[in-house]
C-alpha positions as CSV (number, residue, x, y, z in Angstrom):
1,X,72.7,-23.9,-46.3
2,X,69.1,-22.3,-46.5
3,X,66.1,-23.5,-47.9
4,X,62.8,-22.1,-47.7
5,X,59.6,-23.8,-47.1
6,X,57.1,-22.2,-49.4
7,X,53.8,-22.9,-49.9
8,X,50.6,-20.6,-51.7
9,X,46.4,-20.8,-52.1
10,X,45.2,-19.5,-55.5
11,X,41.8,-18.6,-56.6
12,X,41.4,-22.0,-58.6
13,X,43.3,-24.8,-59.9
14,X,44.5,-23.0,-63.8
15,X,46.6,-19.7,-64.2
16,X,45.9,-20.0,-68.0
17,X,41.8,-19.3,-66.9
18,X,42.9,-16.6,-65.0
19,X,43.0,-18.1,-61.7
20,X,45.9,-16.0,-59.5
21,X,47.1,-16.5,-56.1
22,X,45.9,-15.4,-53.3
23,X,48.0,-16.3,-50.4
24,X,51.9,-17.0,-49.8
25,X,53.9,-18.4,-47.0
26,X,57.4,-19.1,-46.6
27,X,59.2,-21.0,-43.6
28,X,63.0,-20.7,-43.6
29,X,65.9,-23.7,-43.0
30,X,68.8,-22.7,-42.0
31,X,71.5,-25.6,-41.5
32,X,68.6,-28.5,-40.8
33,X,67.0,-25.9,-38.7
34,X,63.6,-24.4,-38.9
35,X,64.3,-20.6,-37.8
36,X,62.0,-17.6,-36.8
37,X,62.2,-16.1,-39.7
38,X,59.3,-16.3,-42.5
39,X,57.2,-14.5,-44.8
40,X,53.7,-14.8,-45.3
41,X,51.5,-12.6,-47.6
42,X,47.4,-12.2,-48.1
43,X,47.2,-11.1,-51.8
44,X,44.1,-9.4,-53.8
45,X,43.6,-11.2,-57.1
46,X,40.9,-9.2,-58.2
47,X,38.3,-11.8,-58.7
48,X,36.4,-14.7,-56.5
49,X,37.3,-17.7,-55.4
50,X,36.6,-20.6,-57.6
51,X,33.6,-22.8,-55.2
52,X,36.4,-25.7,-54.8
53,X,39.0,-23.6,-53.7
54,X,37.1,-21.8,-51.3
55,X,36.1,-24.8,-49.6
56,X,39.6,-25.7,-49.2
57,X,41.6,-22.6,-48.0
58,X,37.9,-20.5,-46.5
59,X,39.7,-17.1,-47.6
60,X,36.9,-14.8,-48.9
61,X,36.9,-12.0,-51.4
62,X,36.0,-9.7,-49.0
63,X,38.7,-10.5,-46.8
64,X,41.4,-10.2,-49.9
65,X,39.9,-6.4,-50.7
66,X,42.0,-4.5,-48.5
67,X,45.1,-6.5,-49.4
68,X,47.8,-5.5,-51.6
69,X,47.9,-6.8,-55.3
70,X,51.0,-9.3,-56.3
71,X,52.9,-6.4,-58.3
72,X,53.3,-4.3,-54.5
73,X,54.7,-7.8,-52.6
74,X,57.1,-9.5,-55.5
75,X,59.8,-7.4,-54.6
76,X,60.0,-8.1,-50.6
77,X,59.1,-11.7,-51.8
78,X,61.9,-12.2,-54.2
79,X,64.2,-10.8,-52.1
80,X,63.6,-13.2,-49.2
81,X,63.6,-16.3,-51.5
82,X,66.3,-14.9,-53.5
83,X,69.3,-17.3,-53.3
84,X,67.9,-20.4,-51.5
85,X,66.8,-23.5,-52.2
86,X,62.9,-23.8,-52.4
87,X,61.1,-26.6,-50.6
88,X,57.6,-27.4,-52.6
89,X,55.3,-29.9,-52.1
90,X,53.6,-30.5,-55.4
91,X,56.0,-27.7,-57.2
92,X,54.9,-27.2,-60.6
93,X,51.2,-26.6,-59.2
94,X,52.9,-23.2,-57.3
95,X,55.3,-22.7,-59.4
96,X,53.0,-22.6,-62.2
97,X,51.5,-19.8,-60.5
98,X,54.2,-17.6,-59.2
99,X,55.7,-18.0,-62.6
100,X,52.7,-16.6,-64.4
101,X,52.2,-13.5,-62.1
102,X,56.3,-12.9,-62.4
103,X,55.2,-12.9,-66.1
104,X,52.5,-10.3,-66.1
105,X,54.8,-7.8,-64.4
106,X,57.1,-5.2,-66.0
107,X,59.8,-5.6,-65.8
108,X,59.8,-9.1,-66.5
109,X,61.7,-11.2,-63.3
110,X,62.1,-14.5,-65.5
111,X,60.9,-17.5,-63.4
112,X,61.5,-18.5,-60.0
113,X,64.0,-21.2,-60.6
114,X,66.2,-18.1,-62.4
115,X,66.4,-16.7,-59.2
116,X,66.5,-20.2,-56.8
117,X,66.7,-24.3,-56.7
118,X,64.0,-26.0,-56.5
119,X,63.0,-29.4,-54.8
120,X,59.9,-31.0,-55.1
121,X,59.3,-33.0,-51.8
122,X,56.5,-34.9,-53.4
123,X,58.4,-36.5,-55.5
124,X,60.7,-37.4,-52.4
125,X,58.0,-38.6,-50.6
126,X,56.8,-40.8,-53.5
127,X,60.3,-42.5,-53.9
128,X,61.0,-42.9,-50.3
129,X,57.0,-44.3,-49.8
130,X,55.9,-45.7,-53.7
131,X,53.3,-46.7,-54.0
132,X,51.5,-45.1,-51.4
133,X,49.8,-41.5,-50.8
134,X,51.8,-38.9,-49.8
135,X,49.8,-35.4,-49.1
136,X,50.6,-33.2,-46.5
137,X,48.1,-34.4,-44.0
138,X,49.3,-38.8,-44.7
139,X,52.7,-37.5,-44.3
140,X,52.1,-36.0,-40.9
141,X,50.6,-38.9,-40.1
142,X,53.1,-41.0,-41.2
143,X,56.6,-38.8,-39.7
144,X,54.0,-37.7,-36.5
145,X,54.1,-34.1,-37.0
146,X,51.1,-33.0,-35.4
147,X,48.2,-31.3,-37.7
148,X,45.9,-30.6,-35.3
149,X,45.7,-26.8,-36.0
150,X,44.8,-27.9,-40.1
151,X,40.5,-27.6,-40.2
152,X,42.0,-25.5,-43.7
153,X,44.4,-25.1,-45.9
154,X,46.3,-21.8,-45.0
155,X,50.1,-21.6,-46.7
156,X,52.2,-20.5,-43.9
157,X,51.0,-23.0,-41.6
158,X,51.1,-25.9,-44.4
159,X,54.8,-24.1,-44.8
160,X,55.6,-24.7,-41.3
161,X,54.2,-28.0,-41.2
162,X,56.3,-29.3,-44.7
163,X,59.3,-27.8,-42.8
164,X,58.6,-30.1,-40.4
165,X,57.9,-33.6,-42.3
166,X,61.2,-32.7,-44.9
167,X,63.3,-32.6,-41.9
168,X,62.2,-35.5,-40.5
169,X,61.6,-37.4,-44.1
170,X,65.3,-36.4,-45.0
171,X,66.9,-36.5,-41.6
172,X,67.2,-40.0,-41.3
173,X,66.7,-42.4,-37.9
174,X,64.7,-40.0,-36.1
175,X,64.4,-41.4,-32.7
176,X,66.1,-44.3,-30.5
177,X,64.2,-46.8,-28.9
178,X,65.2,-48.0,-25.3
179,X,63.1,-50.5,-24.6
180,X,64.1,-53.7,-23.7
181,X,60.5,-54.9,-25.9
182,X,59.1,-54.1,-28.4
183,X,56.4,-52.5,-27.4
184,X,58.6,-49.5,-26.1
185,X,59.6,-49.1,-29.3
186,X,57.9,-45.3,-30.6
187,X,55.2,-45.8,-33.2
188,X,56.3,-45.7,-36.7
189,X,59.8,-46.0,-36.2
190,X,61.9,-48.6,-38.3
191,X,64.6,-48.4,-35.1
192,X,64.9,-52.0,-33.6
193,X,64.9,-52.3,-29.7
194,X,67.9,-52.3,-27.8
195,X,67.6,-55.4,-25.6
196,X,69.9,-55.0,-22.3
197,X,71.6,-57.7,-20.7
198,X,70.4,-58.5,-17.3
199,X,72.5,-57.5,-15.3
200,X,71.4,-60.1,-12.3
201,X,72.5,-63.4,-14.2
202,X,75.1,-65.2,-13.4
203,X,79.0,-63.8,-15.1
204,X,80.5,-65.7,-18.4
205,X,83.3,-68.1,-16.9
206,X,86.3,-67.7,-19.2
207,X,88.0,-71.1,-19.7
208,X,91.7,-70.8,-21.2
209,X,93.7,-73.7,-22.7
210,X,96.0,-75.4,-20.9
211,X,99.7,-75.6,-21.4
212,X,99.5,-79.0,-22.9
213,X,96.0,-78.1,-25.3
214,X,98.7,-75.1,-26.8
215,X,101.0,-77.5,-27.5
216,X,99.3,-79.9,-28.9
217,X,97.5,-76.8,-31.2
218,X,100.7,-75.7,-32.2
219,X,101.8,-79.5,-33.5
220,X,98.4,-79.7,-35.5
221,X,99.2,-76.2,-37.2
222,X,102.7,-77.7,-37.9
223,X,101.5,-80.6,-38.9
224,X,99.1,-78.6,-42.3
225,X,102.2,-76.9,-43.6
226,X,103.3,-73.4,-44.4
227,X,100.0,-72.9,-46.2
228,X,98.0,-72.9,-43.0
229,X,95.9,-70.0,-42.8
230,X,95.9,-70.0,-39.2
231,X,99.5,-70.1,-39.1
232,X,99.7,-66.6,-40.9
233,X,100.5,-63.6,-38.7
């Protein structure tokens, strides 16, 4: 099974005002595990940063001038998400985006759910957690998947760091606590405690009927009939 982990930063918040991406990253699954293998791409949109967006990812026009343009990446991109199942926080937000620079090209490539399956792990995160929020930086909080390195928004290290909160969101008891209190439980965990027996305290005694208490058991089952339901093999 592979899924990829994709993430992007665009140039605004609208690809119908023109706004195009300027950054993609991709982290790849491979059987519930995160593997070496990713791509990540710096893209020149030909125009600024909206003031908002800026502040979010810090990528600068000058530092997108050398880049290449979307039309001399989609290729190598396609072909590494060709196939798998895409992991998106927020999909329709990047998909919207990839979708309208696919568009623009010619050929036309069709969308990117011709080409893959798409799961939205937002809308995972809201069922599993309603009612509550559930961005990338709450739900590393929340599954302890440390952020530290996150002062901006950069999409191969929010890839990496989805890759790492869908596994744990989707994966189940995560940990095992071995406490004997709850206080050794680990923090955020819905795993109960395992309380030990102490070993020092005095053994069970096992007390067994006597000959005459089974016969006297037997003439009380004999005595309720057929019907007895302890009587039943």
């Amino acid at each position: 099974m592979r899924q990829i982990v994709l993430d992007t930063e665009t140039t605004g918040l609208e690809p119908s005002q023109g706004h195009r991406i300027i950054e993609i990253g991709c982290v790849e699954i491979i059987n519930r595990k995160i593997t070496e293998n990713t791509y990540h791409q710096y893209i020149q949109p030909d125009r600024e940063s909206d003031e908002g967006a800026f502040e979010v990812h810090g990528i600068s026009t000058e530092f997108l001038a050398d880049k290449p343009r979307f039309i001399d990446i989609v290729e190598d991109f396609m072909k590494f998400v060709n196939g798998a199942e895409l992991i998106i926080h927020n999909a329709p937000f990047d998909l919207g985006f990839l979708d309208h620079e696919l568009a623009m090209l010619d050929p036309v490539w069709g969308k990117v759910s011709d080409h893959c399956q798409i799961t939205d792990s937002l809308i995972m995160a809201r069922k599993k957690h309603p009612g509550q929020k559930n961005n990338l930086d709450i739900l590393c909080k929340r599954y302890e998947v440390n952020n530290a390195r996150r002062e901006l928004h950069g999409a191969l290290l929010d890839a990496e760091l989805l890759a790492e909160v869908f596994l744990r969101m989707t994966g189940g008891q995560e940990t095992l606590a071995l406490s004997s209190t709850a206080e050794g439980s680990t923090a955020g965990s819905n795993v109960s405690p395992i309380k030990r027996v102490d070993s020092s305290r005095p053994q069970i005694s096992v007390v067994r009927a006597t000959v005459d208490e089974l016969e006297l058991h037997q003439e009380r089952l004999n005595a309720l009939g057929d019907e007895c339901i302890w009587s039943k093999p």
